[in-house]
C-alpha positions in Angstrom: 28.1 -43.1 106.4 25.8 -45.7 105.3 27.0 -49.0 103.5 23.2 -50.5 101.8 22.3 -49.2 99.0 20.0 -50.3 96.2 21.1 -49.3 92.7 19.2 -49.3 89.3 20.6 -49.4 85.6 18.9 -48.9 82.6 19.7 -51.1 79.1 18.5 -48.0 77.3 17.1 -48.2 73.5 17.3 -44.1 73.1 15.4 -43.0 69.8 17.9 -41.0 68.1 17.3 -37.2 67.8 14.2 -37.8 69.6 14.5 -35.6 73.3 11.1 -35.3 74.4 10.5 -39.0 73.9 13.6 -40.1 75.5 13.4 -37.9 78.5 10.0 -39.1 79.2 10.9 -42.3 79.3 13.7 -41.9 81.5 11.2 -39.9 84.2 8.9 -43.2 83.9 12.0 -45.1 84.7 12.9 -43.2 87.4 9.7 -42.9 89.2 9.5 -47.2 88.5 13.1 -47.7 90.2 12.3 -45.5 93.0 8.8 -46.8 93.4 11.1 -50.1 94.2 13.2 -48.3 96.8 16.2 -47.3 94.8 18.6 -44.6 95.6 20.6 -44.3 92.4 19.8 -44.9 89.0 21.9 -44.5 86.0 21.2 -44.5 82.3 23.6 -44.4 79.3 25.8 -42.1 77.5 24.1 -40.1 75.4 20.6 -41.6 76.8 19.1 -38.5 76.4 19.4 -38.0 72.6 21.0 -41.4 70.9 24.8 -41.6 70.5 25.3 -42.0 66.3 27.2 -39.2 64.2 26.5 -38.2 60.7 29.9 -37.4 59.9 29.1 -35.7 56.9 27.2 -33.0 58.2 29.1 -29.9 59.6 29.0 -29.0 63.3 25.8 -26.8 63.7 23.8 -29.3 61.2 24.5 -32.0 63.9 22.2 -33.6 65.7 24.1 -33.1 69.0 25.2 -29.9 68.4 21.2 -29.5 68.0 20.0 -31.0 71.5 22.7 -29.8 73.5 22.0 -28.3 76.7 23.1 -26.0 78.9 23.3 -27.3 83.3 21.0 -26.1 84.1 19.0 -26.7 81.2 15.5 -27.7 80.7 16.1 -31.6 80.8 18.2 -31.5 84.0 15.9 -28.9 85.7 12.6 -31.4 85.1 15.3 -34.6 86.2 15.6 -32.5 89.2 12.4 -31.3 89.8 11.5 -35.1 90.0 15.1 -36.6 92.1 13.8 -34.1 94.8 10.5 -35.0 95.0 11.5 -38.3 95.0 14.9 -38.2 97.3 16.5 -40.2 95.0 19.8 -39.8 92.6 20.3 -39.8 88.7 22.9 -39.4 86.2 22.0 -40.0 82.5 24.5 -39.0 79.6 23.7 -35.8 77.3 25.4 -33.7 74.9 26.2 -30.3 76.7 26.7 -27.0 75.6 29.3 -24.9 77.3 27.2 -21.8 78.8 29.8 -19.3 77.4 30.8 -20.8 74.8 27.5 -21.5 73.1 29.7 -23.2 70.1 32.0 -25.5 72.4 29.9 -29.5 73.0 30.3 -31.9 75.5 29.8 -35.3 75.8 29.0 -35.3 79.3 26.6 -36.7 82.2 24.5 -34.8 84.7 23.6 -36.1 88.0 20.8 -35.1 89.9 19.8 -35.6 94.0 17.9 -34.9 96.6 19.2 -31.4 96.6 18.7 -30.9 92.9 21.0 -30.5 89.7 24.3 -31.5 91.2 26.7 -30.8 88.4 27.9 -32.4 85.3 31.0 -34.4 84.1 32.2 -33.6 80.9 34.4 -37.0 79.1 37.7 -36.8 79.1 38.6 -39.1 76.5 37.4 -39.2 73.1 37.2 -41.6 71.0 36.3 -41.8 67.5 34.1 -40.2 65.9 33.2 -38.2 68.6 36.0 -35.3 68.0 34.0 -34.6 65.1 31.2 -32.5 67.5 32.4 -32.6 71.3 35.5 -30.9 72.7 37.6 -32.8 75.7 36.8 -32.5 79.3 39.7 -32.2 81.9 38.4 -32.6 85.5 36.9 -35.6 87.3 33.8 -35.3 89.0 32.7 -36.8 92.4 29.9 -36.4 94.4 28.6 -36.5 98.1 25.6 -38.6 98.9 24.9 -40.7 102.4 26.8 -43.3 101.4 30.1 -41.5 100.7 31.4 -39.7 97.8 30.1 -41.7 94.1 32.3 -41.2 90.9 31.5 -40.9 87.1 33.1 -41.5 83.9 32.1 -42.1 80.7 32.8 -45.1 78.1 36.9 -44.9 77.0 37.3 -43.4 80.0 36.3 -46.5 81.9 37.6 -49.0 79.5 40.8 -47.9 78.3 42.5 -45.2 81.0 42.6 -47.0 84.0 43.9 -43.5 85.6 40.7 -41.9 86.4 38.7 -45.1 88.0 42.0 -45.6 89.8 42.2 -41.7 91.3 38.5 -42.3 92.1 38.9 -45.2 94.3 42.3 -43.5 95.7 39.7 -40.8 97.2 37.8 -43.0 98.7 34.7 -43.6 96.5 33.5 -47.2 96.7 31.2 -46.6 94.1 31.7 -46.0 90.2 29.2 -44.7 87.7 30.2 -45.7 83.3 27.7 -44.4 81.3 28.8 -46.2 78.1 27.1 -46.5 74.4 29.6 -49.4 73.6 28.5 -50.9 70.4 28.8 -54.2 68.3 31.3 -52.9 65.9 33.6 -51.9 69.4 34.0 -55.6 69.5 33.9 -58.3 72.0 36.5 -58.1 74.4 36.1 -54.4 75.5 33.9 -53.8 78.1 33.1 -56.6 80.4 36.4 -57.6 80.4 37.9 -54.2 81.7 35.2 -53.2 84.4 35.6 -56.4 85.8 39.1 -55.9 86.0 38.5 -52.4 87.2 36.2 -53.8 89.9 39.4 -56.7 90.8 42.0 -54.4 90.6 40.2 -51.0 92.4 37.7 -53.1 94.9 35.3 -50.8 93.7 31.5 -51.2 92.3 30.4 -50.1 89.2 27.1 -49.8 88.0 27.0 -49.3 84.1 24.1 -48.4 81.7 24.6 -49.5 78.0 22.5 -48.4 74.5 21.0 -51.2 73.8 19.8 -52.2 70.0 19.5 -49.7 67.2 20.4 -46.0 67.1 20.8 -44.2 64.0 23.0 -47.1 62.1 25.0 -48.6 65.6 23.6 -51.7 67.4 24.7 -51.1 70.8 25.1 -54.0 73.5 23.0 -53.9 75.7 24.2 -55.0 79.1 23.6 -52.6 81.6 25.3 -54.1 85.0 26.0 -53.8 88.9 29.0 -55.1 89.1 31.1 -55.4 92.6 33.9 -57.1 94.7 32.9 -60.4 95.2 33.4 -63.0 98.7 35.7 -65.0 96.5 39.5 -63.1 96.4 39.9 -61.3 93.6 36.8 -62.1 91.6 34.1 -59.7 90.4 30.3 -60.6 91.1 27.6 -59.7 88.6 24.6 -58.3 91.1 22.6 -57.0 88.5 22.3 -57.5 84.9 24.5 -58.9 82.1 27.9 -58.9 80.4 27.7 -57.2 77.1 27.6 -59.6 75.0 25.5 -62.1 76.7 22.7 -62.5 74.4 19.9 -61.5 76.6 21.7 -58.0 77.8 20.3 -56.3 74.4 17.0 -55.8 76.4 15.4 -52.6 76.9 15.3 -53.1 80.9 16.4 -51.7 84.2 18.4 -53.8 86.4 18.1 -53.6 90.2 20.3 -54.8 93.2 20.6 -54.0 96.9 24.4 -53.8 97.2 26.6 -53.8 100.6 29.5 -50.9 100.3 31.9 -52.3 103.2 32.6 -55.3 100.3 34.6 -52.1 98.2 37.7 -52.3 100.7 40.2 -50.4 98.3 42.7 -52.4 100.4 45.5 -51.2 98.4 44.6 -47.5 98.9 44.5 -47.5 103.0 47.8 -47.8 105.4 49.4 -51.4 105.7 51.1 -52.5 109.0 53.6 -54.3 107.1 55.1 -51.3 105.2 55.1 -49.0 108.4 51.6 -47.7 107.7 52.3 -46.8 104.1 49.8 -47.8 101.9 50.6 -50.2 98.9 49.5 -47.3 96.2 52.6 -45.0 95.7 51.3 -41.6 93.7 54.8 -40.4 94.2 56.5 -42.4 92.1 53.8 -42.4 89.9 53.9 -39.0 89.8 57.4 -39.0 89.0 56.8 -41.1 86.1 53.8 -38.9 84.9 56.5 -35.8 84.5 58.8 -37.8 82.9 55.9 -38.5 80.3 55.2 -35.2 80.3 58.8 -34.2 78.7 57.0 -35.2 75.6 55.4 -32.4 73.8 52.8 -35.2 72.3 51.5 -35.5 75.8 51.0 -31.9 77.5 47.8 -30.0 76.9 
């Protein structure tokens, strides 16, 4: 398995409603980034289309029930077409269409590769006002790549349910891909505070691509990032790019960094000598607590 990799992120201003001209920038991104050498590159939730709702429109006058897309479809087949020819991977965020249920929309991210379309992950958590066009996703999505298996979530998942980043790393991933449209109005404290905890608390990377500036009525952060386990104990380094709020991350710019994998140690998650080889995470209980929880008719599905 190899341990270098060199990742690119894209601050992303997406035009909203506007496909074709999205989509042809991100090919011109992705042919820059792997131009430089890059292996992954990332853009935003929703990069594909813009993020904002009109909430007073009914479902089929939406925008995003407009775009969506079927995987395969014809923006992940010509993402594909080019992360083949190029050897190189890509996930970017989209509103998807459920292929037999042409009514049902995700918000969701499709990742491409050397092999082609790879799949889709479809968000689990929704916050507002996206229940006014997507349904929930229910199952995590890794996949393979030379340098072990790489994990996805999107936005509330990453900030807010520290479940799914934590399974992830559990599995071994050492990597972590957010694609995230957090905006002004989400506030201050949101985002850069909880990936680098997630990084701190999972010894994981993540590499997350923001909106940045104006969609339809949303300013969006900015702030796309590579952020990893640092040299320092418990700390979080920045390797690429900018917290959200810093002033320069509302750029329209790709990030770049050559990152070293064997610094994601998920100590936590691997046998300790001083607990008879048991490892310091303990899904049983936690699974004990889960059904406990789950006694609840508010929480089961």
């Amino acid at each position: 398995m190899k341990d270098i990799m060199k990742v690119s992120t894209v601050a992303f201003n997406a035009k909203w409603g506007d496909k074709e001209a999205n989509l042809n920038r991100m090919t011109g991104y992705i042919e820059a980034a792997a131009a430089e050498g890059s292996n992954l590159i990332v853009f935003p939730e929703m990069g594909l289309t813009g993020y904002d709702d009109e909430e007073e429109k009914p479902l089929k006058e939406k925008m995003q029930y407009k775009l969506a897309e079927t995987v395969p479809g014809p923006s992940s087949e010509k993402i594909a077409e080019l992360t083949k020819k190029l050897g190189v991977y890509v996930a970017y965020g989209f509103p998807e269409r459920d292929a037999e249920k042409s009514d049902v929309i995700y918000n969701a991210a499709c990742v491409c590769g050397p092999e082609g379309i790879i799949g889709s992950y479809r968000k689990i958590h929704l916050p507002y006002p996206e229940p006014h066009w997507a349904t929930r996703g229910d199952k995590p999505f890794l996949f393979e790549t030379p340098w072990g298996h790489v994990a996805l979530g999107i936005c509330y998942d990453s900030y807010c349910f520290q479940e799914l980043m934590r399974y992830y790393a559990a599995k071994g991933c050492r990597l972590y891909i957010n694609c995230t449209a957090l905006a002004k109005c989400h506030g201050i404290a949101l985002g850069s505070t909880t990936l680098e905890a997630g990084v701190i608390t999972n010894q994981i990377y993540i590499v997350s691509a923001n909106l940045a500036g104006k969609d339809l009525y949303n300013v969006f952060w900015g702030g796309a990032s590579i952020i990893g386990p640092s040299t320092n104990f418990w700390e979080a380094e920045y390797f690429a790019g900018y917290p959200f709020t810093d002033p320069k991350a509302i750029q329209n710019k790709m990030y770049t960094a050559t990152i070293d994998l064997t610094l994601a140690s998920r100590e936590k998650f691997e046998p300790n000598a001083l607990i008879n080889g048991k490892t310091d995470y303990r899904p049983a209980i936690y699974k004990e607590l889960m059904e406990d929880l789950l006694k609840d008719p508010k929480f089961q599905e």
